[in-house]
N, C-alpha and C positions, 0 to 999 in steps of 0.2 A: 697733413695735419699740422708741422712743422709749421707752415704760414700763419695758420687758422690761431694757432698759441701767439704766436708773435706779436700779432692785431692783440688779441685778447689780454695780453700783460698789460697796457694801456687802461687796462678795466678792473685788478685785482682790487685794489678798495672796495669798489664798487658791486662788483660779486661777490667778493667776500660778506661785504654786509647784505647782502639778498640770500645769499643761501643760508645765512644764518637766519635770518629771518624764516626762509624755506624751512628748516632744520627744527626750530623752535615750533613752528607750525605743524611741522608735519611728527612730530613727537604728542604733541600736544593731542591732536590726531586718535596718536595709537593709547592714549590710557582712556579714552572715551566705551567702549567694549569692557574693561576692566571696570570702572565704575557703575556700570548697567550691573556688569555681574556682583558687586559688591551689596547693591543696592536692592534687587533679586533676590538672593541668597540670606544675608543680613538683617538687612533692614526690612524689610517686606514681610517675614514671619514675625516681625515682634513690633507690628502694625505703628512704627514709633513714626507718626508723621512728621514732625517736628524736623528731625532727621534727614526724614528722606526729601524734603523742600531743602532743605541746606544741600545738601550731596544734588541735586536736582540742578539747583543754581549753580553749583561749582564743576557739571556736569555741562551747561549753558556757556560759563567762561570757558572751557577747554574747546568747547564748539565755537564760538567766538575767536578765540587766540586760532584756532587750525582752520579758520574759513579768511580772518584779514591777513592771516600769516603767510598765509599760499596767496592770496590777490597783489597783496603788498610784492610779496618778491616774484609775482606772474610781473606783474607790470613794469620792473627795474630789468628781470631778465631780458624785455620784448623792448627797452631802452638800450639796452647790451647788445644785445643781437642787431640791431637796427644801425646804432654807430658803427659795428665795428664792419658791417657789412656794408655801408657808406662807404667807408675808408679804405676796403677792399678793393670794390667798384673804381673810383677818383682812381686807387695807384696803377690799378690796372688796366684801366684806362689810358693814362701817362705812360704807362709802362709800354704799351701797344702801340702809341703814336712816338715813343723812343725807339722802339725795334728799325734796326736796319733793315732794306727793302728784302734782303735777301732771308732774315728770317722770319719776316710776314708772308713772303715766299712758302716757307716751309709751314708755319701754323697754318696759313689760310685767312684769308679774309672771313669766310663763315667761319671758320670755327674758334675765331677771336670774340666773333658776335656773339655765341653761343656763351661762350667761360664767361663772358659781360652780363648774360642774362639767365640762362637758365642757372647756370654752375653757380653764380653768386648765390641766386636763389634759393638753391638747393643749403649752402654753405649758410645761409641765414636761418632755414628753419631745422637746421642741424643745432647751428648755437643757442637756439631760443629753445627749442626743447632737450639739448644737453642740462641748460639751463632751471628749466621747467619739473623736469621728470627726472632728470641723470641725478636728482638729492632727492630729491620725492619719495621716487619707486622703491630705491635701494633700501631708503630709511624704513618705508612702510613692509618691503620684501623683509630684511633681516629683523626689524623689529617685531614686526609681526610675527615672524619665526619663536624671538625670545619670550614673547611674554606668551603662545602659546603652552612653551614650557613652565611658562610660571603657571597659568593656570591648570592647566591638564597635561600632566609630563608625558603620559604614556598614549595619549591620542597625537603628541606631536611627533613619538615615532612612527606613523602613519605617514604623515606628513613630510620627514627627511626623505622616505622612501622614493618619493617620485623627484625630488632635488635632481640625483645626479640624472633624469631624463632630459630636463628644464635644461640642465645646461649644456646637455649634448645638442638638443636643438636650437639654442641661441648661439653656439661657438661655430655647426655645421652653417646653418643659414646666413651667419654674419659675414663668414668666408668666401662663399659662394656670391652674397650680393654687391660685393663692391668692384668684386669683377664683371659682373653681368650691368651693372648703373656705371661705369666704364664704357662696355660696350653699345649701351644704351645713349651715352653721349657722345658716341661717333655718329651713331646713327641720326641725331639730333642736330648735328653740324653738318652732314650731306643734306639733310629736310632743308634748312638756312640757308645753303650754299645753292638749292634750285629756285626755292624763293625769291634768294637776291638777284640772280642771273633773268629771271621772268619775269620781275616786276623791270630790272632796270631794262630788258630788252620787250616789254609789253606792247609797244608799236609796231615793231618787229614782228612780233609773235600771229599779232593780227591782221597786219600788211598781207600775212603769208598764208592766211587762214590754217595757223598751227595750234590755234586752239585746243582741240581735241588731244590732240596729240604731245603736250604740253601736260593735260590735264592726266591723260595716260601715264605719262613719263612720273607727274608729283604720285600720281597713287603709288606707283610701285613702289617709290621712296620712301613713299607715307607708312605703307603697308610693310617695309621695314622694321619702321620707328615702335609701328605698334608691336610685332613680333617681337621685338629686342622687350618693348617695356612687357608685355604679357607676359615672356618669360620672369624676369625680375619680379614681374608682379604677382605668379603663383610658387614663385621660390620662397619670395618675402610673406607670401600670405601662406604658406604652411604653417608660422609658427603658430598666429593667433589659434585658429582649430584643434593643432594636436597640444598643445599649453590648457587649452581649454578641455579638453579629453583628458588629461593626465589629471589635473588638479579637480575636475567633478568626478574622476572616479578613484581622486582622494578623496575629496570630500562623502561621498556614497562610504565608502571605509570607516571616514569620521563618522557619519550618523548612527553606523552600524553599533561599531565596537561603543560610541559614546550611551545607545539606547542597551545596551547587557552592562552598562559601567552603571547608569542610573537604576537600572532595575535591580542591580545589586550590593546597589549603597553606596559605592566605590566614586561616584559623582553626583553633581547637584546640578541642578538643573541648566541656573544662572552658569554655570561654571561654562554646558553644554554651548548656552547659546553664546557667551561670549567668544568659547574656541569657534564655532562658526563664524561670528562677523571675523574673527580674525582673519579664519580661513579666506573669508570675502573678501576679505583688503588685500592678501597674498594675492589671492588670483587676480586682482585689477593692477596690482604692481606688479605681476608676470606677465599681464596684457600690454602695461606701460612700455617696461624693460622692452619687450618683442616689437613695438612700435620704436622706442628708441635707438633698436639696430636697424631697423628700416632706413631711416633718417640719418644714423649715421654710416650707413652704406652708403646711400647719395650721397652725405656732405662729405664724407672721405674722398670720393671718387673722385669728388667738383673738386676738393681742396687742391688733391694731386695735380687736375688740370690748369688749375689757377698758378699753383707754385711754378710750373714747369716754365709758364711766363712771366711770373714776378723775377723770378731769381733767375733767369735766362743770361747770359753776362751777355754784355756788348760788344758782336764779334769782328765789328771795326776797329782794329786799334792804330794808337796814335804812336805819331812818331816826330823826334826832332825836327825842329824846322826852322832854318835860317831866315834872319828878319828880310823883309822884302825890298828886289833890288827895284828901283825903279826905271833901271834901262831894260828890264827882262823884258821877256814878252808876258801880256796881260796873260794870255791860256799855252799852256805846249804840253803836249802827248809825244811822249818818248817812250818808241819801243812798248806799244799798250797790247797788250794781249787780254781777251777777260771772254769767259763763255759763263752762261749762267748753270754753274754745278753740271755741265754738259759737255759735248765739242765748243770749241771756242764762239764768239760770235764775233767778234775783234781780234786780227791777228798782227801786230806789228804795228800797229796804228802810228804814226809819228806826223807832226803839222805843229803851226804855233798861229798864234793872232794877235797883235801887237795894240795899243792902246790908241781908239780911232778908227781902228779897221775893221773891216764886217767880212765874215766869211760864211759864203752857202755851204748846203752840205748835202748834196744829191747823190740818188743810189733806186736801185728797185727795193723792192719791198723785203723787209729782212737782212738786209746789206747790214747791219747794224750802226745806221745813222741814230735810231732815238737813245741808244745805248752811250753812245759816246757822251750823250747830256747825262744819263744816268752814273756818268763816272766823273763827269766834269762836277756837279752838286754833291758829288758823294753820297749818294744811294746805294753804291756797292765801289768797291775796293779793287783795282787791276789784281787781277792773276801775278803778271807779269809786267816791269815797265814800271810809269809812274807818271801822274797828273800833277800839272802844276798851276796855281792860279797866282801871279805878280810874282813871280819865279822861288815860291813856296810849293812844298809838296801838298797837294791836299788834307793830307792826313793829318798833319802839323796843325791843323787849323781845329778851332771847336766849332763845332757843327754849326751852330747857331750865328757863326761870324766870319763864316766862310759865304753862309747861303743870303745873307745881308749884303753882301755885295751883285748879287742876282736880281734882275727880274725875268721872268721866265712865265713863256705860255706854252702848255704842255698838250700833248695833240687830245688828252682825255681829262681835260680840266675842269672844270667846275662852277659854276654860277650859285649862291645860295636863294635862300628862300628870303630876301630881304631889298631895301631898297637899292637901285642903284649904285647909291653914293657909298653906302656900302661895302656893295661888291668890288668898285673899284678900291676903297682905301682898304677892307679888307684887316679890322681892326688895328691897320699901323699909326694913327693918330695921324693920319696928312693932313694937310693944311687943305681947305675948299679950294685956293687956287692951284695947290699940284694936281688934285682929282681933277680939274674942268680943264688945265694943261694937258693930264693923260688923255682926256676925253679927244680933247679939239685933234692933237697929232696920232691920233687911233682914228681918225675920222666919224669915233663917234656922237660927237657936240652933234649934228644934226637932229637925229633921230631921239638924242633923250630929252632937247629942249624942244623938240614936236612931239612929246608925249605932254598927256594933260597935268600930271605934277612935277615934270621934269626931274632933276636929279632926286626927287626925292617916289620919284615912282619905285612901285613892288611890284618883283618880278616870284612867277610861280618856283618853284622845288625845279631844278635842272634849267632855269628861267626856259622853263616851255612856252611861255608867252611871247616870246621874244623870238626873231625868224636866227636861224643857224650865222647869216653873216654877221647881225646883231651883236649876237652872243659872241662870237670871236673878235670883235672890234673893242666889247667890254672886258672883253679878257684882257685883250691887248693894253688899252686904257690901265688896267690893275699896273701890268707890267711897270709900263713907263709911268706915270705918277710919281712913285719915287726916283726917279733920276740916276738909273743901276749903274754901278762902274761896267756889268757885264748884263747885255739881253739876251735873252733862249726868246727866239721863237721855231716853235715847234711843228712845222705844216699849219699856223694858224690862220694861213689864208684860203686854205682849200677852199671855205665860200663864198671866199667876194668876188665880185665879177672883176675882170680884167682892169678896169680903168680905175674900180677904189683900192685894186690892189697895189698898180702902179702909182697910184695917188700915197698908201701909205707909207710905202716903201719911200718915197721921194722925203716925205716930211718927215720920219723917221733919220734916213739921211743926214738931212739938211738941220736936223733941231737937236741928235745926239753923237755930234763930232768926236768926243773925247771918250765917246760910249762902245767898249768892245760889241760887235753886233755878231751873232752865231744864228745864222738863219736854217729849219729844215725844211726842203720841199719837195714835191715832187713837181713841179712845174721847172722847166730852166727858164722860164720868164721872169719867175719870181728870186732868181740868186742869180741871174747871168752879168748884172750890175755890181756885185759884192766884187771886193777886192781881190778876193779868193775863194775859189772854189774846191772842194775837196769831194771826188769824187771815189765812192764807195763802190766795190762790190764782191757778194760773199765778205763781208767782213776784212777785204783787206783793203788797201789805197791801191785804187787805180790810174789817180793821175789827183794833181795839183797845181792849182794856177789861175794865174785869170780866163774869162770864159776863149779870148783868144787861142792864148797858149795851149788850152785844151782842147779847142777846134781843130790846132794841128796838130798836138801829140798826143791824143787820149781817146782811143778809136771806142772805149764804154761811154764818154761823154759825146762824140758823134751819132751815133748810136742811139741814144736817148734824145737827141735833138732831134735824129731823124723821124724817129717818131714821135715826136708832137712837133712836126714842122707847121702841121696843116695849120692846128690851132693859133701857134707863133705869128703863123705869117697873115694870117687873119686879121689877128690883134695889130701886128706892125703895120697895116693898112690903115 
């Protein structure tokens, strides 16, 4: 709730004047039942019409002031509520795409989506009806309470009677739900996290006719979600019933004792009915209150979820960093050790790549080749050791102007839902002839000026329109565009056929001389040209060198050659 105040100081003017408004409304309200009975009582047996048109009208204003009083501050509240859960959303948002890789690691991809959407949600109709009801209820609950004492003292000990039940059931059930809408929203971000995983592998899904078995799998999940909220939902729904039981069999009490008080002189009639509507107003502002905890059982629960990643500290930290030499090497890994919160995946790692040189980076699957890029960008932090980019430690660097020296294509990268041009510039403001530069030495100038609107063609969500070697030649194109002191390419050739592969690689080459190049593959056709090869396995270095020197001394890179000799020598024909 801590967060939820925070955003909302932003708005005290402005709720100040809406609840006063609420306030004067909802007072305004409570003397409407009083004048009925004045008017009853008084005016009524001494037929003074005159009178009761005046008191009639001024009965009409207090309805007027308690009907624009509550619309007026409904409407400022549902203004309140709306900013500040904007403003929510944005930081949290920001906040999420700040997270180091390794504590998106721990939140989850779904359940960042979830706190963005349901939890906000929740947090917004918490403040609009804190807003709403949280001056409403209370005013018209105690109010209603006092002036039943002004009219009928002795029918409103009746009434205190069932108090201390009222609030043994709003203090139980309040208690109870913020833990179970908690629980409710785990449940909510496992539903998100199968969602996301089947829509994005939906090809997959049906490639394999797993349909069935998919839809098997969302039920149980599903049938979770509902469990989790049916519980909350008949813990929370006790209150309305027994609040309602309690107060009509106050009220049944009131009619009682009030019909032996009129029969005995002891009250008036008007006196009766107005202690009833009173009672009336009690019980909807009991009914209110008990919806109010509802509400803020969820937006409690969201809040908590929200804060834990707003205020989450950034648990990369920064450290001095000597200005850059420029005889260092552009990249060098000293002594790198890093497992993810695991056994290591990186043990000892040490290599350099100097400015101009291209180094491959081959290994079997898990070797922790894509790792190495995740530490070189600064995605996660060594364990052990220490990365260095122009013979600066990474860490020394701010994020933002470290990763500005990169272009990088990453083996699970991305195409948006938008044109081409684009996707290559990719909001950095390039100039048309760096895009149609990236394009040509990406080798993909062909195929977008053989499409019908050329660079300015639209490509669908994940550009599914577009064939797989496509897509990775327009990644690539993103890459080089801006002219990177350092390139990641990340296995992003796995789809081109052999000859546009060796065609990129050559123009690549040949057009970025000054450009650190860091290739990963699984092909040795595709890095047996790089100046340097660093061969991976199990996470440590098993040889280093040109593909020569590693033909004779690096029996994991013979190895690996040997099998894919076939294809090799295929190609080499």
């Amino acid at each position: 709730m801590k967060t939820v105040f925070k955003y909302l100081s932003s708005y005290k003017r402005r709720m100040s004047l809406g609840l006063s408004i609420k306030f004067i409304g909802t007072v305004a309200e409570l003397f409407l039942p009083l004048i009925m009975a004045y008017m009853i009582d008084d005016l009524a047996p001494q037929k003074d019409v005159v009178r009761l048109i005046i008191w009639g009208v001024i009965m009409l204003g207090f309805a007027f002031v308690a009907l624009f009083g509550n619309v007026i501050a409904n409407r400022m509240a549902s203004k309140v509520a709306r900013d500040t859960t904007e403003r929510i959303r944005n930081d949290l948002f920001s906040r999420t795409l700040a997270l180091s890789a390794g504590q998106t690691d721990d939140f989850t991809i779904p359940s960042l989506v979830s706190r963005l959407s349901s939890d906000t949600y929740n947090v917004h109709n918490m403040i609009g009806m804190m807003q709403r009801l949280g001056v409403r209820a209370p005013i018209l609950l105690i109010g209603g309470i006092i002036m039943t004492f002004t009219v009928e003292p002795v029918l409103s000990l009746v009434l205190l009677a069932v108090v201390p039940f009222l609030a043994f059931v709003v203090i139980w059930v309040s208690k109870k739900g913020i833990v179970l809408y908690t629980d409710l929203q785990r449940a909510v971000d496992g539903m998100v996290r199968k969602v996301r995983d089947d829509y994005t592998g939906i090809r997959v899904i049906k490639a394999l006719s797993k349909t069935e078995y998919e839809s098997a799998s969302f039920k149980e999940i599903n049938e979770k979600v509902v469990k989790c909220e049916t519980r909350a939902g008949i813990t929370m729904g006790i209150t309305n019933p027994v609040m309602n039981l309690l107060l009509n069999l106050g009220m049944t009490a009131v009619i009682l004792v009030g019909a032996y008080r009129v029969s005995a002189g002891n009250a008036k009639v008007g006196e009766i009915i107005a202690f009833t509507s009173y009672f009336t107003i009690i019980l909807n502002a009991v009914i209110s209150i008990s919806r109010i905890f509802v509400n803020l059982s969820k937006g409690s629960a969201s809040s908590k979820r929200i804060g834990v990643v707003l205020n989450s500290p950034y648990d990369l930290t920064t450290v001095d960093g000597l200005p850059s030499d420029p005889e260092s090497a552009v990249i060098r890994f000293d002594n790198v050790t890093f497992g993810y919160r695991k056994a290591p995946v990186l043990k000892n790692v040490s290599f350099c790549v100097r400015k101009g040189e291209s180094l491959g980076i081959i290994g079997a699957t898990g070797s922790g080749k894509s790792t190495i890029l995740a530490l070189l960008l600064r995605f996660y932090d060594a364990d052990k050791g220490a990365v260095y980019v122009d013979g600066r430690d990474v860490r020394s660097y701010d994020p933002a102007c470290l990763r500005e020296k990169f272009g990088v294509v990453l083996q699970n990268d991305f195409l948006m839902a938008a044109s081409v041009r684009e996707n290559i510039d990719f909001e950095r403001g390039l100039e048309d002839d760096a895009i149609k530069r990236g394009a040509e030495y990406a080798m993909a100038e062909g195929f977008i000026e053989a499409s019908e609107n050329g660079y300015d063609s639209k490509l669908t969500a994940r550009g599914s329109n577009f064939s797989g070697g496509q897509k990775q030649r327009l990644l690539i194109a993103r890459a080089l565009a801006s002219r990177p002191e350092i390139l990641i390419l990340d296995d992003s050739s796995s789809a081109l056929d052999y000859r546009t592969d060796a065609r990129l690689r050559k123009a690549i080459l040949e057009n970025y001389k000054d450009t650190a190049i860091v290739m990963i593959a699984q092909r040795i056709s595709s890095v047996k040209f790089a100046d340097k090869i660093l061969v991976l396995d199990r996470g440590s270095v098993a040889g280093f060198g040109s593909d020569e020197e590693l033909m004779r001394n690096c029996e994991t890179y013979r190895n690996i050659y040997e099998s894919q000799h076939g294809e090799d020598a295929a190609y080499e024909k």
